[in-house]
TIKE-810892 format. One record per residue (C-alpha): residue in three letters; x, y, z. Coordinates in steps of 0.1 Angstrom, whole numbers, plus 5000, padded with zeros to 4 digits. Layout:
BEGIN
alaXYZ...
***
This chain:
BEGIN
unk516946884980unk518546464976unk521946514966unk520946314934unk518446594922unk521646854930unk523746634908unk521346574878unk520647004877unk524147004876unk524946804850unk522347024830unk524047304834unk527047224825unk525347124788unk523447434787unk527147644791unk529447394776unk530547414742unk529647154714unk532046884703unk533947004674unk535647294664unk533247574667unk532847784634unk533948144629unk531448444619unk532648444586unk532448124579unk528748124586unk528448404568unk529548194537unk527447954543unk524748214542unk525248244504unk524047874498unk520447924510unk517948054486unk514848134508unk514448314546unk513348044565unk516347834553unk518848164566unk517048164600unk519147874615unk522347994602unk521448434616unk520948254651unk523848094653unk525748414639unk524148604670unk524948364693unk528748374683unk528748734687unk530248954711unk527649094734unk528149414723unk528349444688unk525149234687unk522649524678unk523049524636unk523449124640unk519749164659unk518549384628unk519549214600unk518448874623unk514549054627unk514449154589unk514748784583unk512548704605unk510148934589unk510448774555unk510548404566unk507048494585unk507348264616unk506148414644unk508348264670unk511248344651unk509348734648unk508648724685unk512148624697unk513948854678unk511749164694unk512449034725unk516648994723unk516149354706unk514649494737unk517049354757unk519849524740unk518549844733unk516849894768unk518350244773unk516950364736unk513550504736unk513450564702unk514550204697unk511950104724unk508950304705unk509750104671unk509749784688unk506849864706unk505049964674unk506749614659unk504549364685unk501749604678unk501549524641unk502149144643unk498848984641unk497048904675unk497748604692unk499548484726unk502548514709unk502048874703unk500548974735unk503348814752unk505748994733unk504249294735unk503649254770unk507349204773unk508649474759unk506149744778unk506749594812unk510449564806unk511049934797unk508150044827unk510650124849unk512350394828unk509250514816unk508650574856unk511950734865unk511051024839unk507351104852unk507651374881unk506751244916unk503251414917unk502451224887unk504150874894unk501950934924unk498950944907unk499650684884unk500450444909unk497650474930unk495450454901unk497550134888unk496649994927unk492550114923unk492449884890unk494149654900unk491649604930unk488649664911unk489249564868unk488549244877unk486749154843unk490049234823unk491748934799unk494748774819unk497348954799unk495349304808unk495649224844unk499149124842unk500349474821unk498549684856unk500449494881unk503749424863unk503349854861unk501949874897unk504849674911unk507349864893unk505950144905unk505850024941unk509549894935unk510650284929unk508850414957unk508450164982unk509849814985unk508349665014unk505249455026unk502449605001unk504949524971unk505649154979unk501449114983unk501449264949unk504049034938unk502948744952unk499348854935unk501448874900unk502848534903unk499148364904unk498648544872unk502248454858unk501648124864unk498248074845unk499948184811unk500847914783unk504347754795unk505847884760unk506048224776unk509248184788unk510948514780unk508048674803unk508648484830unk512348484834unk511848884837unk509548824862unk511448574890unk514448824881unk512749124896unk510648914921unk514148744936unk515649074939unk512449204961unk512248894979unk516148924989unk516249264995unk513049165022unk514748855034unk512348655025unk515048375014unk512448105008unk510448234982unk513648404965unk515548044963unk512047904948unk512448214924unk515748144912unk515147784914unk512347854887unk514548064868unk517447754860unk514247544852unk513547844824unk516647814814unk516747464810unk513247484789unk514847744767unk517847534756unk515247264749unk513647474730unk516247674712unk517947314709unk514647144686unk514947454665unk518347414658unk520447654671unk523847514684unk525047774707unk523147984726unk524648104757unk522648154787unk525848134811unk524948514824unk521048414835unk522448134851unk525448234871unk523448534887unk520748284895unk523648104917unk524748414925unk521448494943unk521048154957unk524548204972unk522748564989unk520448295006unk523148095023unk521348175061unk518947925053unk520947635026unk522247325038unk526447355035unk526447075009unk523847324991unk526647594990unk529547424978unk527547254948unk526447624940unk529647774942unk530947474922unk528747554894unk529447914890unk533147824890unk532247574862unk530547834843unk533248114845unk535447884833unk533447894795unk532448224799unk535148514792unk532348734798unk531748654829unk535648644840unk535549014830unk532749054858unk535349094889unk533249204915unk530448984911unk532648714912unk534648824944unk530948894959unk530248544951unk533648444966unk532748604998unk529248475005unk531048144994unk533948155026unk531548335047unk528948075046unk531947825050unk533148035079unk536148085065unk536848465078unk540148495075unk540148445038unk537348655031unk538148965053unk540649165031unk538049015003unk534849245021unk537549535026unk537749544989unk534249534979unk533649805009unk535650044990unk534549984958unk530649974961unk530250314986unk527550404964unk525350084962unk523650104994unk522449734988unk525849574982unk527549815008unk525449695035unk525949365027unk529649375029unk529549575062unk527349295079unk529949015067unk532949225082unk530649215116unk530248905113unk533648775098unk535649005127unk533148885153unk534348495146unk538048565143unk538048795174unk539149095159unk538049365178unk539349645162unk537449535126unk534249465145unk534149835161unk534949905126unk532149735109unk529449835136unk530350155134unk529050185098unk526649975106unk524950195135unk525050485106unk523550255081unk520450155105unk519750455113unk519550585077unk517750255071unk515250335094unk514450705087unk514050505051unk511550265062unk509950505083unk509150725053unk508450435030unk505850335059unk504650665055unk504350695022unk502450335017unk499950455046unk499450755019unk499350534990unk496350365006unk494650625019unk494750794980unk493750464969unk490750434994unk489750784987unk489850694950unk487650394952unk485250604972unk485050854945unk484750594921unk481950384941unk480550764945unk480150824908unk478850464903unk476350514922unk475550834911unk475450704876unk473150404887unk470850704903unk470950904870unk470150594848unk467750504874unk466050844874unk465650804835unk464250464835unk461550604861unk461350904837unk460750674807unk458250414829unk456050744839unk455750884799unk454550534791unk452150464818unk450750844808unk450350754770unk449250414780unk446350624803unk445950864777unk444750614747unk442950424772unk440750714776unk440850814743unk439650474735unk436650484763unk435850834746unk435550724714unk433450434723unk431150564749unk427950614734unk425450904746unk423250664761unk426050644791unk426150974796unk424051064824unk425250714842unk428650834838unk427251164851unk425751034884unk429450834889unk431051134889unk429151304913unk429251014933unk433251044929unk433151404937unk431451314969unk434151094977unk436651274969unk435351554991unk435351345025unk438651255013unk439651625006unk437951675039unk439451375061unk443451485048unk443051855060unk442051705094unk445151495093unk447151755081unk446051995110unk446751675134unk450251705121unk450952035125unk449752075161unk452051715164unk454951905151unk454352205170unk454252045203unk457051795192unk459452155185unk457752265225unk459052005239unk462551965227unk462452365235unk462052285267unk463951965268unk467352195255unk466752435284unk466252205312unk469552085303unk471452395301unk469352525331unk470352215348unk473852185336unk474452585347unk472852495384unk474852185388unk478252335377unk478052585409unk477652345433unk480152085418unk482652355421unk481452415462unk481652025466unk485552025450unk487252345469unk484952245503unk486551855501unk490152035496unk489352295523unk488451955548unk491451795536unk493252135546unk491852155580unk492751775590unk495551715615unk498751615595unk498451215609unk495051175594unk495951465563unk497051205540unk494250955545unk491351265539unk493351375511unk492851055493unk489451115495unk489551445489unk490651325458unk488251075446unk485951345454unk488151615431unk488451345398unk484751245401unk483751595403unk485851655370unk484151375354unk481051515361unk482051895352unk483451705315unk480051515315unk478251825318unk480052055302unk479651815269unk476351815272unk476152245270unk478452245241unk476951995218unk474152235206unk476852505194unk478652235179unk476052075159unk474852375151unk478152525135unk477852855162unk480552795185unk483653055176unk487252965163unk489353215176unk493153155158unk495753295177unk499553225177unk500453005206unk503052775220unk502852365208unk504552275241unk502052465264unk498952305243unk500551935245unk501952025286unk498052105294unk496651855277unk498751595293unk498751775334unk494951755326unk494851375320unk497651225341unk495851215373unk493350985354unk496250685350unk496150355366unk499950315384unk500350025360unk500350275329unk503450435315unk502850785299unk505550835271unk506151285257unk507551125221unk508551525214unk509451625251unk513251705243unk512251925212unk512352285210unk508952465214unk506952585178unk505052915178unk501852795159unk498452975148unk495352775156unk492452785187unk494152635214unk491552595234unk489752395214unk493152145204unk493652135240unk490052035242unk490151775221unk493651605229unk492151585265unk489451405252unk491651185233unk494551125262unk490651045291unk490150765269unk493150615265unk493950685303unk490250545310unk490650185285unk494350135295unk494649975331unk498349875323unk500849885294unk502250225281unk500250555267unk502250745237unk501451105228unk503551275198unk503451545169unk504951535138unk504851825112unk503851805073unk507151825049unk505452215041unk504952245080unk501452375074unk499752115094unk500151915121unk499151565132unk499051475166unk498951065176unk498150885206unk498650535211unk497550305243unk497749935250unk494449875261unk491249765255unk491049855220unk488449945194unk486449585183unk486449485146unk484249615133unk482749925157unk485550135144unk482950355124unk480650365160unk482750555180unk482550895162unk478650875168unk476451045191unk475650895228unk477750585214unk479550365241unk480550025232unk481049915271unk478150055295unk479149945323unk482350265316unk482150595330unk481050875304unk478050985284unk479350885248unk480251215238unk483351275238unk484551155203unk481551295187unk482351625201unk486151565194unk484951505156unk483251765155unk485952055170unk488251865141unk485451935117unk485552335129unk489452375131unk489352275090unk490951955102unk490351565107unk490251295135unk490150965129unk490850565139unk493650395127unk492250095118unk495549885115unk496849925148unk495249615169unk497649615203unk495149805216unk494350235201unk495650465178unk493750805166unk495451085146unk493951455147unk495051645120unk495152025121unk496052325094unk498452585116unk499952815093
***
């Protein structure tokens, strides 16, 4: 930004918060003046200026009296404005907010009144939100997100109600990546309306700048508050052509400075002190504003720190630190400038000070975000299992309508076949008789070899069938016959190589126990192979028994993880995540858990020939299930095979040990325990599955 462009907004703002030349009028006065006009347009003019001259809080009858004017003059701008300020000052009111809701309702339609209407929902959404219980914001939300995604077809101000709601709703639940996507989505909309919307759009930069500070995303928050002063500046122009003499919009623009000031990592230092300037020029014609200490010494602060000046703003932050305890956003604010402000003067003893709130403040920050990740991975999945619902029922409706119109086609081509015979009937004579005669005989003849050739066919099928249902018969117990004889001698061939290994002198012990070995891991691969292979009938086929027991957690994941270890390359790292907790009694098969997380810990050992291998359980908030994660760094799952690998005899590399069995088998156990395995698709530094089981 040229330092000429800096001075020109500058010089703006300084009209839009000085004061007129001349002595400025007193509310009585006005009010005198009101008695000389005879209609309500001619009052309009003379109710703005009364407002405007007000004291910010005894504004609310001025507002009243200034909307029944309105009313009776029958300008719509005039209407629309005055539903807006009145929003604004009663935003606490929901009685207030329900007639001025039912106000922009009866104005007739047009962009004004959808605006203003629009206005005055989204601006009371989030205290509409804060009274809904959590089960239903839930809801709500994800059904805001579902058509948002899919109500394409809506009008723009439709489409800007769901995610001005949606976003509001993120904002109170979440405020992380998915709501600045949102966001970003609602400013495309924001920016197709008519530029007279102005009202509208200031509420929008104000709650985007907030989320795009409190993200750190100081680009796009000093382009928010950039756009804000340009609103500003529009507003005066426009309030100035309709003849009001002095608005005040000092408050808009001094916190617009204010956040700019928040942005100071990434300004140029002439950038700061002309900002810092201005809000000093503003407070100077604002006794509002002067009232507003702490914003101002905030201000102050973010000023000298971004000046380095430390030593002035130290006992400054110490101030603030005290006062704002219970704003989490301001508090941490302060505690990172008395870090930072310490760490440049050299003064240890603040700086231990300051980190050591700062350590507790991470760490609460990060069980924060760690549950907000949470949560958003929930939001999604509710939203995905929505939309598959929804597709579900679309489809079935397309089937239904579908069905009828087959329904409908059939009845007509019956009638149609119906007077066509009727017709033939009616004008065959006798003469044709005995010709129609001899062609139905002829028919019947046909239709006998027909009758004749189908039964043949059909008895060719059954004997098919039959001998198709022999050979899989015999097929199922060749395998098992084979699998049985095979795990014997796999057994011999382990304990025999261990028994060789045994017997060896101790100088050539160590190089026949590697071996012995190779021998022992391929024989377990082999025994796994097989072993798949005799289960998968009892699995597909629902027989195989659940047996719940109580049981340790610990012993199921120390099992699981003394069966798999041998299997890892020396490059990998294998990483307990719940090693150091205390063991949990829990009730479930854990045979059949230990079963599957062996599957799940082969492959990763098997894809990952260096990097790091994470296994960890977490409990539900009710603690009647349990999901169990493991994360690798290798090979990965390919875009777009994530959906393969749950399939039967599927292997996306060949040239890998295995039959392509285990996940499908691993599905299927989840299936049986009433619980769920599957992909997270998201992860991409290599793979991530989650089995999910029920153990109370």
């Amino acid at each position: 930004m040229t330092n000429l462009t800096l001075r020109l907004r500058l010089a703006v703002i300084l009209l839009l918060t000085a004061t007129t030349l001349g002595a400025i009028p007193t509310i009585d006065e006005l009010r005198a003046k009101l008695g000389d006009k005879t209609t309500a347009s001619d009052s309009l003019e003379l109710m703005f200026d009364i407002y405007d001259l007000t004291r910010y809080d005894q504004r609310a009858p001025i507002l009243e009296e200034l909307y029944g004017t309105a009313q009776r003059s029958g300008i719509e701008s005039a209407i629309a404005e005055t539903l807006v300020l009145l929003a604004a000052c009663h935003e606490e009111n929901d009685s207030m907010q329900a007639v001025l809701l039912k106000r922009a309702q009866d104005m007739p339609e047009s962009d004004v009144q959808k605006s203003t209407l629009l206005y005055i929902k989204v601006r009371n959404a989030a205290r509409e939100i804060r009274s809904l219980p959590e089960n239903e914001r839930q809801k709500k939300m994800v059904q805001y997100m579902v058509d948002c995604q899919s109500n394409q077809n809506l009008s723009l101000y439709d489409r800007i109600e769901h995610l001005f709601y949606l976003c509001t709703y993120l904002r109170n639940a979440i405020d992380g990546d998915l709501l600045i996507r949102y966001i970003r989505d609602l400013q495309k909309l924001i920016d197709q309306l008519p530029s007279r919307h102005i009202y509208l759009r200031i509420l929008f930069y104000n709650q985007a700048s907030m989320s795009f500070l409190n993200n750190k995303l100081y680009d796009e928050a000093i382009d928010a508050n950039n756009k804000m002063l340009d609103l500003h500046k529009e507003l005066e122009k426009r309030h100035k052509n309709s003849g009001r003499k002095y608005p005040n919009y000092a408050g808009g623009i001094y916190r617009c400075y204010h956040n700019l000031l928040m942005c100071s990592e990434v300004l140029k230092p002439e950038e700061v002190d002309i900002y810092y300037n201005r809000m000093l020029e503003i407070i100077k014609h604002s006794p509002r504003l002067q009232e507003e200490k702490d914003l101002s010494i905030r201000s102050r602060i973010y000023y000298l720190m971004a000046k380095k000046h430390c030593k002035e703003a130290i006992p400054l932050i110490k101030g603030q630190l005290e006062k704002n305890k219970n704003n989490n956003e301001v508090y941490t604010q302060m505690v990172k400038a008395l870090i930072e402000a310490s760490k440049e003067l050299g003064n240890k003893e603040d700086q231990l000070y300051g980190l050591d709130i700062y350590t507790h403040l991470l760490e609460e920050r990060i069980e924060t975000k760690a549950a907000e990740r949470f949560k958003e991975l929930q939001i999604l999945y509710d939203v995905n299992d929505l939309k598959a619902q929804n597709d579900s029922l679309i489809y079935a409706n397309r089937e239904k309508t579908s069905e009828r119109h087959r329904e409908l086609l059939v009845i007509a081509v019956i009638g149609l076949v119906v007077l066509v015979i009727v017709i033939v009937v009616l004008v065959i004579t006798n003469r044709h008789t005995k010709k129609l005669v001899r062609h139905i005989n002829v028919s019947n003849k046909l239709l006998l070899k027909e009758r004749d050739a189908l039964k043949r066919a059909q008895n060719e099928l059954i004997e098919a069938r039959d001998k198709a249902k022999q050979s899989e018969r015999f097929k199922s117990d060749f395998v098992n016959n084979m699998g049985h004889e095979l795990l014997t001698p796999l057994s011999a061939i382990v304990e025999y190589s261990n028994l060789i290994a045994d017997c060896i002198d101790d100088d050539r012990h160590r190089y026949i126990k590697r071996f012995a070995d190779l021998v022992s891991l391929n024989s377990d691969l082999l025994l796994t192979l097989v072993n798949d292979v005799l289960e998968l009938p009892s699995l597909e086929n629902s027989k195989l028994t659940i047996n719940h027991i109580p049981c340790s957690l610990k012993e199921i994941c120390q099992i699981s993880i003394d069966s798999t270890t041998k299997h890892l390359s020396p490059d990998v790292r294998f990483v307990f995540e719940n090693e150091s907790d205390n063991d949990t009694v829990i009730r479930t098969d854990p045979q059949r858990v230990e079963q599957v997380l062996i599957h799940l810990l082969t492959n990763a050992a098997k894809f990952t020939e260096k990097g790091m291998i994470s296994f960890g359980y977490k409990f539900s908030d009710d603690r009647k299930a349990i999901t169990f994660t493991i994360s690798d760094t290798g090979t990965g799952i390919p875009k777009g095979k994530e959906d393969l690998i749950f399939s039967r005899f599927t292997k996306l590399d060949a040239s890998t040990q295995g039959n392509g069995l285990g996940l499908y088998i691993s599905s299927l156990l989840a299936s049986l325990l009433k619980g769920d395995l599957s992909l997270d698709k998201d992860y991409r530094t290599g793979a991530r599955f989650t089995f999910t089981i029920p153990v109370a």
